[in-house]
Structure formats: C-alpha cells, structure tokens
matplotlib code that plots the C-alpha trace (Angstrom):
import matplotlib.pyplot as plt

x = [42.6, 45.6, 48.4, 50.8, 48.1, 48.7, 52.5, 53.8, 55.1, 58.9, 58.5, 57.3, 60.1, 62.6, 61.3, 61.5, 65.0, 66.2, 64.7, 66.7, 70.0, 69.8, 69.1, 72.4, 74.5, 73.4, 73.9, 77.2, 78.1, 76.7, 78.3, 82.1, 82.7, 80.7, 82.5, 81.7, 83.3, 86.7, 86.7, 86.3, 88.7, 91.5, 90.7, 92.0, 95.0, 98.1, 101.9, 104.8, 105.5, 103.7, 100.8, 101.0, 98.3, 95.4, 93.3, 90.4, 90.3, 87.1, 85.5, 86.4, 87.9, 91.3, 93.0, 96.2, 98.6, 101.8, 103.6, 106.4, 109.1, 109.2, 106.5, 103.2, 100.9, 97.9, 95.4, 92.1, 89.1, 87.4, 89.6, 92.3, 95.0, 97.9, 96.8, 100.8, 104.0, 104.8, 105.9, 109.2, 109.2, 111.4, 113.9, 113.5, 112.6, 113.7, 112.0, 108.4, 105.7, 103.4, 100.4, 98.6, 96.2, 94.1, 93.5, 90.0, 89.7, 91.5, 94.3, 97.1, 98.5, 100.4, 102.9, 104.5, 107.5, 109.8, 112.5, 110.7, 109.6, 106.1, 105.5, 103.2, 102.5, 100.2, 97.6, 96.8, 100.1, 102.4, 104.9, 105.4, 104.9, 106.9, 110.1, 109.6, 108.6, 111.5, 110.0, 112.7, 111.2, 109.3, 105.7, 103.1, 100.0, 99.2, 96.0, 94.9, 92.7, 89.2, 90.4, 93.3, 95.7, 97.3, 98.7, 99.0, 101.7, 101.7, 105.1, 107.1, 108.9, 105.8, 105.0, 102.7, 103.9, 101.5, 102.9, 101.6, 100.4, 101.1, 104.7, 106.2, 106.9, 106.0, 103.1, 102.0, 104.8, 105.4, 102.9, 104.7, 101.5, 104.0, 107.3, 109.3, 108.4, 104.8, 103.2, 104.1, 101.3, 99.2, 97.1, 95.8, 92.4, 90.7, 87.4, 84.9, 85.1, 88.9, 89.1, 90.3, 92.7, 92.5, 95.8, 96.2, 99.4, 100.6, 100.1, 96.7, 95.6, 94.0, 94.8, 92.5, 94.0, 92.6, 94.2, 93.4, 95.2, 98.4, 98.1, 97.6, 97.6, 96.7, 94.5, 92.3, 93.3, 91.9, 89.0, 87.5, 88.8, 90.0, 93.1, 94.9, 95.1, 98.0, 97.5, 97.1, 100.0, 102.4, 101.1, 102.3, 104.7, 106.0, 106.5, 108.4, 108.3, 106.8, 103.2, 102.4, 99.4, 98.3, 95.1, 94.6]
y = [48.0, 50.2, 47.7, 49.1, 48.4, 44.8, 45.2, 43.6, 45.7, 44.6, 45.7, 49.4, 49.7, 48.3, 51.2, 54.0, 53.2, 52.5, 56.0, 57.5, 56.0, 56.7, 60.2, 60.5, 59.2, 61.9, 64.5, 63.1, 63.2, 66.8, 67.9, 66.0, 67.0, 69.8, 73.4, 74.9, 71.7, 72.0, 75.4, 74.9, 72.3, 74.2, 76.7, 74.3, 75.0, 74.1, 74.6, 72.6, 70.5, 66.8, 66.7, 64.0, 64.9, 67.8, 68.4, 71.2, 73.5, 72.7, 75.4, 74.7, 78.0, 76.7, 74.2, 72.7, 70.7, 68.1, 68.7, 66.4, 69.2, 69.4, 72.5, 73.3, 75.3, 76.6, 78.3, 79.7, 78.4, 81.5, 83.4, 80.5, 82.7, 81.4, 81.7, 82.4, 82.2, 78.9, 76.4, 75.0, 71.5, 69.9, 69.6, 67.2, 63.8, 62.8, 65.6, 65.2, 65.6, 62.8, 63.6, 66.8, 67.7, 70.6, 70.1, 70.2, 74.0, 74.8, 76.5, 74.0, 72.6, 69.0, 68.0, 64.6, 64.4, 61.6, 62.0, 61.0, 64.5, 66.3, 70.0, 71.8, 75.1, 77.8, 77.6, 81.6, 82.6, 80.0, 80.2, 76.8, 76.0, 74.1, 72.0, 69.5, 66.2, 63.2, 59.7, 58.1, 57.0, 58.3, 59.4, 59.0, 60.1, 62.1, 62.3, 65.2, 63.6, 64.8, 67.4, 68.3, 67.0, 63.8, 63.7, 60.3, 59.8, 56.3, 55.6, 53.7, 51.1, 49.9, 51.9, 54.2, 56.8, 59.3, 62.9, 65.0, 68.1, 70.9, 69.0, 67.1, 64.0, 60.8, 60.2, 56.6, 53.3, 53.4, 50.9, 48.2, 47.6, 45.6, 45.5, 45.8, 48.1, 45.7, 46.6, 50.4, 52.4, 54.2, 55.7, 57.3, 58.0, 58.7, 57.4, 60.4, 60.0, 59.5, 56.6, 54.1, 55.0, 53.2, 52.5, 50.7, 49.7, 48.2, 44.5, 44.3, 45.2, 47.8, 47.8, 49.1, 50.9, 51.4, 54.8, 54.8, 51.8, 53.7, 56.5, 54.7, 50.9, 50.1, 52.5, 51.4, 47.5, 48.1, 50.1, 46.9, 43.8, 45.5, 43.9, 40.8, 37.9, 37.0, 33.6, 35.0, 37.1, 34.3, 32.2, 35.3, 36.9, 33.7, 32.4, 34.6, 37.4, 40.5, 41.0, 44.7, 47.1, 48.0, 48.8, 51.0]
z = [91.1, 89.9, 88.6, 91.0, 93.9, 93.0, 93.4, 96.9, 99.3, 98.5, 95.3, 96.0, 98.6, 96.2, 93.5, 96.2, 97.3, 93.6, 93.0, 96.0, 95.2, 91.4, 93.0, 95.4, 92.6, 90.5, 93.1, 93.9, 90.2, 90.1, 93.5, 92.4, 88.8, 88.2, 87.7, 91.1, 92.3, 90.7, 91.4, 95.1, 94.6, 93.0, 95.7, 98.7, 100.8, 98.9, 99.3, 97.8, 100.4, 100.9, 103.7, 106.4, 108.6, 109.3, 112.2, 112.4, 116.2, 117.9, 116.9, 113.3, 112.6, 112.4, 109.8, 111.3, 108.5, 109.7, 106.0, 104.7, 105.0, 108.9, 108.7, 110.7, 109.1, 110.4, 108.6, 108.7, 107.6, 106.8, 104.3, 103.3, 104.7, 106.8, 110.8, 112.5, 111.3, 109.2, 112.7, 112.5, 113.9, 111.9, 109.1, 105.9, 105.6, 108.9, 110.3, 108.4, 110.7, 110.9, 113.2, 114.5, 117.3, 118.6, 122.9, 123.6, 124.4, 121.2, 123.2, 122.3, 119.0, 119.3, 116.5, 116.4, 113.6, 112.3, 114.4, 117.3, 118.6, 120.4, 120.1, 121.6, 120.2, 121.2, 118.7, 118.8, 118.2, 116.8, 119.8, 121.8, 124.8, 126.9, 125.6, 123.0, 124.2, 123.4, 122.4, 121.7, 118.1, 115.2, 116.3, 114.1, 115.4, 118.6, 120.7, 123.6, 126.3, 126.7, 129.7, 128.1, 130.8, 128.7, 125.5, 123.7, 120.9, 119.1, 117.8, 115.4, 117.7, 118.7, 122.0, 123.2, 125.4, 127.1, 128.9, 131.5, 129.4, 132.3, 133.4, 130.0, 132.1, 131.2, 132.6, 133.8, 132.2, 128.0, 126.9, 125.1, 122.4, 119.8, 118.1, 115.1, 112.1, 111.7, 114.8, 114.4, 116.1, 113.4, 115.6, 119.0, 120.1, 123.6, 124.5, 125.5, 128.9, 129.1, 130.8, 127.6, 124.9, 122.0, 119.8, 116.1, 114.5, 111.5, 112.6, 112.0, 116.0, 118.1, 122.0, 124.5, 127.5, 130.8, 131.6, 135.3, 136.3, 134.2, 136.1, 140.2, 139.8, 143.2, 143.7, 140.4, 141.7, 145.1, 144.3, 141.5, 143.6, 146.8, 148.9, 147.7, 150.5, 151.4, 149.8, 146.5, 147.3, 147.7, 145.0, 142.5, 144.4, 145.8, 149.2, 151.6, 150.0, 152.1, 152.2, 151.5, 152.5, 149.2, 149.9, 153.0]

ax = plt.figure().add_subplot(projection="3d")
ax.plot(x, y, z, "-o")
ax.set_aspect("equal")
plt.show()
C-alpha cells in the first residue's frame, strides 16, 4: 500500500487545507501588491479633503462620500467621475459629515454632519429634499428603514432619534441609549424586516429596539399581553388613579 494510503484521514485533510491556505495567501499577496493592484489603487476616488463615511446606491452604480470638510460627494462607479454637483452640508470641522445613507429604492441620499444636522438629498440630482433635520447633537451615523419611511440617526449625546421620512417630525420618543461622550452612538442599523433597530455606542453596548411599540405603544402592548387589570393597573400606576381603556 501507497505510503500516503497509510496516512490517517487527519493527516490528508490537514495537507489539503495547508495546500489551500498557502494558496489564498499567495493570491492575496498576488492580488494586494502586485502592479495591476497599485494601479487600481492609485486609481480610487480621491480629493483633498479627509473621508468619514461612504455608502454604495442599491444598485451599486452610485458611490456616496461624508468628507471631513462638510462636503457630499457622489460619484459614479462606472467612470470615476463626480455624479451632481459637490453637496454642501456643512462647513469645517464642526461641520464634517460623519455618516451617509442611500433609501432602499436609491431615490434619497441621507447625510448626518457634526453639528448635529440630517440632509436628505435627491440622489439623481444633488438638490435636497425637504429641510434639514435638527438633532440637537452631532450625528454620527444614519440608517433608512427597509420601506424607506424611517430614518435612524445615532448621535453623540447618547440618543437615538428616528424621523418620519415624508413629514421631518420626530417620529416615535428620542431613545435615551446612554450618556456622556462614552456611550456616543457609533452606529444605526435596521433589521430586514424593520421591526428592530439595532444601535452601538462608544461604551462598549449595542441596544435593540422594538420599533413598533415606538411608533403605537398600546397598540403593540395590547396586541402581545392584551388589557392590563385593573389590579396591575394600581399596583404601577398606584391606587386611585384612573383606570383607562387602553385596549379597545
């Protein structure tokens, strides 16, 4: 018998997966350094302005960048070249735009800056749409919803604050996630069905939120434990105080 016959099964494995690494290491090395590499990567969208943030459109023809300087740039993927007019959003340092965001049908452009303001622009054309959304505190990241309705923005004083896309009101209470510069929020993210946004912040944590009890508390309340009894009622509401008809 053959002496690699004789080998145990381990063995073999650990040669074919030894063989594929060293492989992917090599290709990686190839694909990284080699001259078609750094030529692609000399290539890349530049300008002279520091980049906080980027977001491809959902059909991935579209390159949105949040810049240092207060700018939105859009470009497109295809031929490098700038998509609209260079978006204004804010000015300087204070300005810097941290986070951007493409709606689910591509149609909007979300931009959260430093000095605590949303944009949304109108991805095909650069213009904006609607007035600029006040938080009250730096935003750093921003999130559509899957249907396009909500937009999340996690800011810097530790809240996260959602809007009604169509109306700019605040949609639902500010979600007090944490406070002081530590627990800044880092990061917004919507499940896929919508129903639980996710937030991170600088503290270490990452807050699950149940988006229908935001938007109708005793509607989502009622519908997973129905009508409280009135004993429960005055045993958190305390005694005498009026029973309502929450759930009718």
């Amino acid at each position: 018998m053959p002496e690699r016959d004789r080998c145990p099964a381990r063995q073999r494995w650990h040669a074919v997966t030894t063989g594929l690494v060293a492989l992917s290491v090599a290709a990686l090395i190839t694909v990284g350094t080699g001259p078609s590499a750094a030529a692609r990567a000399d290539a890349v969208l530049s300008s002279s302005s520091g980049v906080n943030a980027v977001a491809f459109s959902p059909d991935g023809t579209l390159l949105a960048g949040g810049y240092a300087d207060g700018a939105v740039r859009l470009w497109d993927v295809a031929t490098g070249q700038i998509h609209a007019p260079v978006l204004a959003a804010g000015s300087g340092a204070a300005g810097a735009v941290n986070g951007v965001a493409f709606s689910p049908d591509g149609a909007l452009l979300a931009s959260a800056d430093a000095n605590g303001t949303v944009r949304v622009w109108h991805a095909a054309t650069g213009q904006p749409s609607g007035s600029p959304l006040q938080a009250g505190s730096a935003v750093n990241a921003v999130a559509f919803s899957p249907d396009g309705t909500l937009l999340a923005g996690g800011c810097a004083d530790g809240a996260v604050r959602l809007w009604d896309v169509a109306t700019g009101q605040i949609h639902g209470s500010v979600l007090p996630a944490g406070s002081g510069t530590a627990a800044a929020m880092n990061g917004v993210a919507f499940s896929p069905d919508g129903t639980l946004l996710a937030s991170s912040d600088g503290d270490g944590t990452i807050r699950l939120w149940d988006i229908s009890l935001l938007a109708n508390p005793y509607a989502t309340l009622c519908t997973d434990v129905g009508p409280p009894s009135r004993q429960a009622w005055d045993q958190y509401a305390g005694p005498g105080e009026p029973f309502p008809q929450v759930c009718v």
